[in-house]
DRENDO-1510 file (C-alpha; in Angstrom, 1 decimal, always signed):
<recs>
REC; n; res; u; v; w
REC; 1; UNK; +60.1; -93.2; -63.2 .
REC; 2; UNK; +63.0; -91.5; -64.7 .
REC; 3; UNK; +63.5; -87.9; -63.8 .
REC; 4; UNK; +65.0; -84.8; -65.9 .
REC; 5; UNK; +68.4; -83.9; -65.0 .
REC; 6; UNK; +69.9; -81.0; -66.4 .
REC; 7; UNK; +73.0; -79.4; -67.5 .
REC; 8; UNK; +73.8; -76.5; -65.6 .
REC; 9; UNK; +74.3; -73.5; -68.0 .
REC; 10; UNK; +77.0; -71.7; -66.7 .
REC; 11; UNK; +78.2; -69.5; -69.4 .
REC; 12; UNK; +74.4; -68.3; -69.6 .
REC; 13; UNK; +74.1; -67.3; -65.8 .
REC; 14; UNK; +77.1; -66.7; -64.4 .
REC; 15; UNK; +77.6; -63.7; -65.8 .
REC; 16; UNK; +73.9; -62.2; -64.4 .
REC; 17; UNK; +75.0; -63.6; -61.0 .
REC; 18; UNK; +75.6; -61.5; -57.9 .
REC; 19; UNK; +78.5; -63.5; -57.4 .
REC; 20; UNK; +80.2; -63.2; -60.5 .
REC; 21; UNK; +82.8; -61.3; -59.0 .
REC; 22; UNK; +83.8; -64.1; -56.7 .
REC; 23; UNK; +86.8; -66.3; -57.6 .
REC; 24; UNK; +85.3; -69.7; -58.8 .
REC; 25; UNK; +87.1; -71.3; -55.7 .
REC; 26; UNK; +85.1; -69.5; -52.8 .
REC; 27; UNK; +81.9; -70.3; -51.5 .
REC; 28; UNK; +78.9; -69.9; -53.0 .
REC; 29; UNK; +80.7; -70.4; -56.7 .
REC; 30; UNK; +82.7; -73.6; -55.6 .
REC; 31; UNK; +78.7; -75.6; -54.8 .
REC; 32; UNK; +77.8; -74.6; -58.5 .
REC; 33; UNK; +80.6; -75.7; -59.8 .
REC; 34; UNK; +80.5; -78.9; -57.7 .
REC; 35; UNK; +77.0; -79.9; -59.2 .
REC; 36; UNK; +76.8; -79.2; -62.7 .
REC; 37; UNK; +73.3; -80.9; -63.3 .
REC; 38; UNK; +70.2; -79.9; -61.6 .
REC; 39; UNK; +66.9; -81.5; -61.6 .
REC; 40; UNK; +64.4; -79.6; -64.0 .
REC; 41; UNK; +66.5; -76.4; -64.4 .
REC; 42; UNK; +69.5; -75.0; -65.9 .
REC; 43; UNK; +70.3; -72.7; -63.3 .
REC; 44; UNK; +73.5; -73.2; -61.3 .
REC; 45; UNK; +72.6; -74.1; -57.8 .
REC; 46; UNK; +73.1; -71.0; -55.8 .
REC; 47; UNK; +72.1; -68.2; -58.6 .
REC; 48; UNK; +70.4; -65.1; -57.5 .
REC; 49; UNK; +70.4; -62.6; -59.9 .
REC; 50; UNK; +72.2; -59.1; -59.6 .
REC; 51; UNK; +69.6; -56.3; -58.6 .
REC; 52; UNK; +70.2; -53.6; -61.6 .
REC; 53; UNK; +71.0; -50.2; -59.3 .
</recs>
């Protein structure tokens, strides 16, 4: 069985993030960072998108 890894696309959703203002060494950015393939996705990790106000 071989599985689909992918590249987490960073440049794509970090900048919809609600983290993005968080330095790329604090917690939650520093787990993305630390696994840049997921299984099946793109997404980093901990993503949650920004809520528009």
């Amino acid at each position: 069985m071989e599985y689909e890894y992918k590249e987490a696309d960073f440049f794509k959703y970090c900048n919809l993030c609600k983290y993005k203002d968080k330095k790329d060494v604090e917690d939650p950015c520093n787990d993305c960072l630390a696994e840049p393939c997921n299984l099946h996705s793109r997404k980093p990790v901990n993503f949650e998108e920004k809520k528009e106000r």
